[in-house]
C-alpha positions in Angstrom: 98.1 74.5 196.5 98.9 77.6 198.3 102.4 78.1 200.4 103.3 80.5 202.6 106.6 80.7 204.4 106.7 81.4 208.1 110.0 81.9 210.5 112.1 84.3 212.1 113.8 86.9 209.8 117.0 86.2 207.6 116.7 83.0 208.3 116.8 82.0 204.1 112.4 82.3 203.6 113.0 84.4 200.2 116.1 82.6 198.9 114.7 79.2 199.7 111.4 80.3 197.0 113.9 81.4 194.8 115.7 78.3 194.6 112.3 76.2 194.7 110.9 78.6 191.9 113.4 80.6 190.0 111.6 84.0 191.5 112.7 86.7 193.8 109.9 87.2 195.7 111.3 91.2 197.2 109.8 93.7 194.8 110.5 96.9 196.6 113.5 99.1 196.4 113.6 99.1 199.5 113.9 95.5 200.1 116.8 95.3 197.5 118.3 98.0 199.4 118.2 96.6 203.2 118.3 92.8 202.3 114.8 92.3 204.3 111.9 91.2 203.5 109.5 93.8 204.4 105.6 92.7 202.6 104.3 89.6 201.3 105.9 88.5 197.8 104.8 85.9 195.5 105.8 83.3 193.0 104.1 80.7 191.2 105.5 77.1 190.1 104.5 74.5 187.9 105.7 71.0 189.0 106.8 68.0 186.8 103.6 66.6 187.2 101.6 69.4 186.4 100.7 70.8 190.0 100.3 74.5 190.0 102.3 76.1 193.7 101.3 79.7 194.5 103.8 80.7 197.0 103.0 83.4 199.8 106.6 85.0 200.8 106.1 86.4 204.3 108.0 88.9 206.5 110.3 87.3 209.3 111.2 91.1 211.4 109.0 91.0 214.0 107.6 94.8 212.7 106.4 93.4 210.0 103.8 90.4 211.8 101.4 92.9 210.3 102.3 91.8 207.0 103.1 88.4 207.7 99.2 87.7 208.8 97.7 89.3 206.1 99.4 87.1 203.8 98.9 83.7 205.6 94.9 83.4 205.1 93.5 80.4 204.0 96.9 79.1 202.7 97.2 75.1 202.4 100.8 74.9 203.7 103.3 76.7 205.8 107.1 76.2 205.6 108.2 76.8 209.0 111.7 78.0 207.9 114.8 77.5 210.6 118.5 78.6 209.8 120.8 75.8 211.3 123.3 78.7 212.8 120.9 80.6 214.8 117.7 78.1 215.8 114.9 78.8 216.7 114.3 82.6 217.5 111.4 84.7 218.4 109.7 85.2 215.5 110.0 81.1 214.8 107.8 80.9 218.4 105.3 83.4 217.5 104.8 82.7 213.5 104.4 78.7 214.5 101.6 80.3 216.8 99.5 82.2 214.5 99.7 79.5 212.0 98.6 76.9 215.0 95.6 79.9 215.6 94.8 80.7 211.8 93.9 76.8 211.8 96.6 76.3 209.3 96.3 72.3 208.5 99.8 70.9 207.2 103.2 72.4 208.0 106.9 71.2 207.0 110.1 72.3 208.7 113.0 73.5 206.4 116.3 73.8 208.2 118.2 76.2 206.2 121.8 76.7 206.2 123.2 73.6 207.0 126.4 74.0 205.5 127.5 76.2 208.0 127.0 73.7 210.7 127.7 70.3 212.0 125.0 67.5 212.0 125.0 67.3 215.4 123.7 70.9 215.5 120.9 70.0 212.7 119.8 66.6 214.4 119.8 68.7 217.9 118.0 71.1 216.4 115.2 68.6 215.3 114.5 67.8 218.8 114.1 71.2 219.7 111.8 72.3 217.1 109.7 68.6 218.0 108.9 70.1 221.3 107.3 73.4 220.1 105.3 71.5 217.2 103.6 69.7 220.1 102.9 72.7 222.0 101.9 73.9 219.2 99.5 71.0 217.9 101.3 69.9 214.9 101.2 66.4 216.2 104.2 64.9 212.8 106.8 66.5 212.1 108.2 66.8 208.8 112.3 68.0 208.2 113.6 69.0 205.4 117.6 70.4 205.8 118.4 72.5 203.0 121.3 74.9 201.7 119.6 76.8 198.9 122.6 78.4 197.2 124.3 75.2 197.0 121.1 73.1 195.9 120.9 70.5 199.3 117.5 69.0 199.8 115.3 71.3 197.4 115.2 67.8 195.8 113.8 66.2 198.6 111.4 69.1 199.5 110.3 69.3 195.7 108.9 65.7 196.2 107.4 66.3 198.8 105.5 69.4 197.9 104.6 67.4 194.8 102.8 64.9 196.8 100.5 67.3 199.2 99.8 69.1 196.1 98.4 65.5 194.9 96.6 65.3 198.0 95.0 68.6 198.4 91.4 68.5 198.6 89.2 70.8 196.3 87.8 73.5 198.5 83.8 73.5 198.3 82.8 76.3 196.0 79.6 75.9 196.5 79.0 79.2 198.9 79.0 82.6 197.5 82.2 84.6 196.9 84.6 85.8 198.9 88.0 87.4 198.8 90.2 88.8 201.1 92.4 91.7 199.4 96.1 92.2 200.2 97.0 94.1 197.2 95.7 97.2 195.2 97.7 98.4 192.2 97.0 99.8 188.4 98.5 98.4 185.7 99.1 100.6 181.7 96.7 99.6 179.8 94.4 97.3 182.0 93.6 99.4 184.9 92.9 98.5 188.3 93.7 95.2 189.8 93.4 93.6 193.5 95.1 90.7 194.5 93.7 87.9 197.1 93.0 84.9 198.6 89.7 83.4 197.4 88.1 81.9 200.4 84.8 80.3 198.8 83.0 80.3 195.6 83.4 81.2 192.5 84.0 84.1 190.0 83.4 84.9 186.3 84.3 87.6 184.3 81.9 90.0 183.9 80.0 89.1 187.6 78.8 91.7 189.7 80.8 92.3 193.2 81.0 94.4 196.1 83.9 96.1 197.7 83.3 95.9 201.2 85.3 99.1 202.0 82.7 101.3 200.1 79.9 99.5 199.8 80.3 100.0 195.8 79.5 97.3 192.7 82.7 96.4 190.8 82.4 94.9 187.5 84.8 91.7 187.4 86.6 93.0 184.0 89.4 90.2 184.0 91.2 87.4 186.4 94.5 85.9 186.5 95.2 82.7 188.9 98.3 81.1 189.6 99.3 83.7 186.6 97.7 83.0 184.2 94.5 84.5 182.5 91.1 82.9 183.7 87.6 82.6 182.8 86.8 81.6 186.6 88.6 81.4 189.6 87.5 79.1 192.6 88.0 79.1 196.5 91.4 78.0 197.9 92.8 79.7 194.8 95.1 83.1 194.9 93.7 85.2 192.3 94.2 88.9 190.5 91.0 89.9 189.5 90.5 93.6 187.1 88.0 96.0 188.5 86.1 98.5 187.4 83.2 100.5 189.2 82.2 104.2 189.6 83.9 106.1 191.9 86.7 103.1 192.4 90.0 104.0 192.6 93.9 102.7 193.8 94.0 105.1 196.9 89.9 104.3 198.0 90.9 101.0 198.5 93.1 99.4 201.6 94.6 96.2 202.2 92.0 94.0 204.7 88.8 95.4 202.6 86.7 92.5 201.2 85.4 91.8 197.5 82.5 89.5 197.7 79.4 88.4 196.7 76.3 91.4 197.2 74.6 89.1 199.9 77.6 88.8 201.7 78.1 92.5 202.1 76.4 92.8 205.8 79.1 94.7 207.8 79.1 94.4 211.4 80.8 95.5 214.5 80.4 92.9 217.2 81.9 89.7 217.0 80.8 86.6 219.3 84.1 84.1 219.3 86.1 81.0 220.6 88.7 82.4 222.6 92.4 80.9 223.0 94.7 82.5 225.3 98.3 81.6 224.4 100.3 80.4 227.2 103.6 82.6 226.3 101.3 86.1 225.7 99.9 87.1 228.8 99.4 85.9 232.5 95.8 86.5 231.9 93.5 88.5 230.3 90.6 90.9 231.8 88.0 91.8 230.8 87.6 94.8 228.9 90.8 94.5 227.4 91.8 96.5 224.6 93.6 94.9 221.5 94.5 94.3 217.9 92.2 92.2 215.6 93.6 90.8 212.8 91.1 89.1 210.4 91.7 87.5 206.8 94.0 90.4 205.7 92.7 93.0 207.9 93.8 94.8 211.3 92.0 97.1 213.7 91.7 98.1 217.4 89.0 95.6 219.5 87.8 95.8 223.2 88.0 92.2 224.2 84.2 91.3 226.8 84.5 88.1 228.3 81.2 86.3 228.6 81.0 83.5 230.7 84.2 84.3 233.6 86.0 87.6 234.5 89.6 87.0 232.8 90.9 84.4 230.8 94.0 83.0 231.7 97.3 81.1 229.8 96.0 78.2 227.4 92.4 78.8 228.5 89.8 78.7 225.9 86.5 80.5 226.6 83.6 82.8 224.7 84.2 86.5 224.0 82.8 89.5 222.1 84.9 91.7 220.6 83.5 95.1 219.8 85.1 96.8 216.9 85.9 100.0 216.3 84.1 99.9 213.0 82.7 97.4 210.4 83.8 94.5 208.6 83.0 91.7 206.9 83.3 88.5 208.7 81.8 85.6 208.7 81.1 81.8 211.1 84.3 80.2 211.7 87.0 82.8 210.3 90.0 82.7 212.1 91.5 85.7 214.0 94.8 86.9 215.8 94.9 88.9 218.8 97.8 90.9 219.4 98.8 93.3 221.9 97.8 97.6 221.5 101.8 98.1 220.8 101.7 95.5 218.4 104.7 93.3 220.1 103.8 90.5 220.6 100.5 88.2 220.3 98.0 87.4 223.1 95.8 85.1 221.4 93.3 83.7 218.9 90.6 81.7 217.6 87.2 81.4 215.4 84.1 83.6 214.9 81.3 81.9 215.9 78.7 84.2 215.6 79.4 87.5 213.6 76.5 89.3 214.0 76.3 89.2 218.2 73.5 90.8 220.2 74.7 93.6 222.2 71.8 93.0 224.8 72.0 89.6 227.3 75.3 88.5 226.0 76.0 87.0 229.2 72.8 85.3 229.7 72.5 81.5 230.0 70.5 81.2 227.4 73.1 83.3 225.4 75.7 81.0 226.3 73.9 77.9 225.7 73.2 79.2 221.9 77.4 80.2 221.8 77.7 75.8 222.4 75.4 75.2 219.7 77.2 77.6 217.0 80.2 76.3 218.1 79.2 72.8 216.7 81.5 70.8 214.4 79.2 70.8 211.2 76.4 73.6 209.8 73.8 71.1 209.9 74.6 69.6 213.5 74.5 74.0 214.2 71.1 74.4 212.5 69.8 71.3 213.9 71.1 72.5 218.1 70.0 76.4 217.8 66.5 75.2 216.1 65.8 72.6 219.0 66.5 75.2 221.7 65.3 78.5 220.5 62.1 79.2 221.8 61.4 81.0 218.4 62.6 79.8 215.8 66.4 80.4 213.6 66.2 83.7 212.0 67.0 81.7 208.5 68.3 84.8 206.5 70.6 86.1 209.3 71.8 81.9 209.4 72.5 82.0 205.6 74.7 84.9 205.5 76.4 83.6 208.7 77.4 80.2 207.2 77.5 81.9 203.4 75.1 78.5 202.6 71.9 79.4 200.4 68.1 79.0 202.0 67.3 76.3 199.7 70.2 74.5 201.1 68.7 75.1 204.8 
């Protein structure tokens, strides 16, 4: 199961995963040096009953959401981390937001620091943070008060870790792979190494891979999960994978590029999406709006065109394109961010529904009609819609990358 902390900054993320895990998750000099967590960290744990925990340690400074989102991708589980003294604080509101629009399915509250307060504060505190779980969507709430020096409650959360762990389902790994990379460094001896979520499939040693950035075949040379060495490393798994390739090197390589399967490797620029306007990040938003995309660990500039009404406004949800200002890889039902050109605060979110949109008629009824059925619940209930209302025909390749699903499957 993967982990990622989430809350505003020095409110105890780090020094609660180093109490859970006996890791300090800040690596850089500079981190030591300011006492701030400034990129992700990460720590593995093993649990009494044999449960492997990867844990994602995010940034709380709000110039650092940057970070924070490339690191909360396809995690399992977010601790929504609160210190007792100061409550909830900016980046608490907007980190329980992009976890609500990143579709993130189970989250636990850890009050932190409640040896500095009284337990009126702490219980007054749980009602608080009850109201903006509901606006949020996270319908049960789950409290955990801790002090992490002193050892209070790390029992209790440890339990309960245990059992979602337990209850975790196995992420299909039937589709081809697919990782999003956060990290690219060179280690003595082995050479280059990228770090990522896996996101589906499956990888041996020795497979063949493309790096989305270049468009170049990578040689899987060897992988590490939940660190240790691997023969094979599956979707909803944090992996290190060694790579080798001509013309591959640490500085050609950026956080957000892809490392997937060869068929997966159909960049595109236009993105047709399920839109959600937050109610705290704008009064509305017009069309023609320019933004921030942020995408599995990825970021770049978008122009937001609305396609079925002329601005969306607070909690509205609606179809968009967004037109980037170069390719990616993306595909059906990836989550996004939207945040605003100065990077302050964020606007919005939602799902891709349709990565490789027509540039022509995108406003159309019959455009729109298609946008409902891709925006169906299950592939087959999708396949089964467009093929009953297309005049001719599903375009089956262009459906099979889309859906990363095989044409036999089809």
């Amino acid at each position: 199961m993967i982990v990622a902390t989430a809350g505003h900054v020095d409110h105890g993320k780090t020094e609660l995963v180093k109490a859970l895990t006996g890791i300090d998750t800040d690596r850089l000099p500079e981190e030591k040096v300011r006492g701030l967590t400034i990129d992700l960290g990460f720590a593995y744990h093993k649990l009494d009953n044999g449960q492997l925990l990867g844990f994602v340690d995010v940034p709380g400074h709000q110039k650092f959401i940057r970070n924070m989102l490339a690191g909360v991708a396809g995690i399992d589980l977010s601790l929504l981390v609160v210190a007792a003294d100061d409550g909830i604080m900016p980046q608490t509101r907007e980190h329980l937001e992009i976890l609500s629009l990143l579709g993130v399915p189970q989250l636990l509250v850890v009050i932190t620091k409640i040896d500095r307060v009284s337990w009126d504060r702490v219980a007054g505190l749980r009602v608080q943070i009850r109201k903006l779980l509901k606006k949020s969507g996270y319908k049960k709430e789950y409290f955990f008060p801790t002090c992490a020096p002193k050892g209070i409650g790390l029992l209790e959360l440890k339990q309960e870790l245990m059992l979602r762990a337990e209850k975790v389902a196995s992420r299909k790994s039937d589709g081809k792979f697919r990782m999003a990379i956060d990290r690219v460094f060179t280690v003595n001896g082995v050479g280059l190494v990228v770090t990522g979520m896996v996101l589906s499939g499956t990888v041996l040693v020795n497979d063949k891979l493309t790096l989305s950035s270049q468009g170049s075949i990578v040689r899987v040379r060897g992988l590490r999960a939940y660190d240790q060495r691997r023969d094979k490393v599956k979707a909803g798994e944090r992996c290190a994978i060694n790579i080798a390739g001509r013309g591959v090197a640490e500085h050609s390589i950026k956080r957000g590029a892809w490392l997937t399967h060869p068929d997966l490797n159909v960049p595109t620029n236009r993105l047709d999406v399920q839109l959600k306007l937050l109610e705290a990040g704008t009064g509305s938003l017009k069309n023609g709006a320019q933004l921030n995309l942020h995408i599995g660990s990825d970021h770049l500039p978008t122009r937001v065109a609305l396609l079925s009404d002329g601005k969306i406004t607070a909690s509205q949800t609606s179809y968009a394109q967004l037109v980037l200002a170069r390719q990616i890889s993306v595909l059906h039902g990836d989550h996004f961010v939207l945040r605003d050109p100065a990077a302050r605060r964020t606007i919005g979110g939602g799902r891709v529904i349709d990565p490789f949109a027509p540039k022509r008629g995108r406003n159309s009824s019959t455009r729109l009609a298609e946008l409902e059925a891709m925006a169906g619940k299950s592939t087959k209930d999708i396949l089964g819609s467009l093929a009953k209302q297309s005049v001719t025909g599903v375009q089956v390749k262009i459906f099979s990358i889309s859906h990363n699903i095989s044409v036999p499957q089809i």
